[in-house]
Phi, psi and omega in degrees: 000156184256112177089026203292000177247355156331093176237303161293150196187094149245130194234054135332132176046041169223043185014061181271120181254179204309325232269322184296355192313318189283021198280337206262346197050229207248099203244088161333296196307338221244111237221313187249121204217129180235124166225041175313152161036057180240179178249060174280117155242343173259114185266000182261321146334291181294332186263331177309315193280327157312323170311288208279339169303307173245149183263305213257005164348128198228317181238120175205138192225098107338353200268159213059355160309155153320323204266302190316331185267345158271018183248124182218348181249146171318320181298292201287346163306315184293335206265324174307302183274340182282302201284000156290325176277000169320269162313315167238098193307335182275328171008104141244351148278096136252112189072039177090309182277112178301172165283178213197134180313344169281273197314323200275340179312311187293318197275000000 
């Protein structure tokens, strides 16, 4: 196995877009993930490949992507976070914000 002590990973600024997320392939270990101020714009992309790359995601910070700045009404900001707790089951963080007992309801 690779990386088996790897529990944090921030790729903060390193203009990483969706489709490239998975460059690391499948790191279990790995629970707390920052990809703040990246060039993510397909965010349906980006969460496929974070599910299954880290599985066990607890935390996870998106803020300052590209894709985040077309989410502007409130429904889609809920819908953002709902279909992340969807996809990574372990969510208790997103973006600063636990997930909330709604969201996860919702998912």
């Amino acid at each position: 196995p690779r990386m088996v002590h790897l529990h944090t990973l921030v790729l903060d600024s390193c203009k990483l877009r969706s489709s490239e997320l998975g460059f690391l392939g499948r790191v279990p270990t790995v629970t707390t993930l920052s990809l703040n101020k990246n060039d993510i714009t397909e965010f349906d992309v980006a969460l496929n490949i974070l599910s299954h790359s880290f599985p066990n995601l607890s935390f996870v910070s998106l803020l300052g992507n590209p894709f985040l700045s077309t989410l502007t009404a409130p429904r889609d900001i809920a819908a953002y976070r709902v279909q992340a707790a969807v996809k990574i089951f372990a969510l208790r963080i997103l973006d600063c914000s636990a997930v909330s007992a709604e969201e996860r309801r919702d998912a």
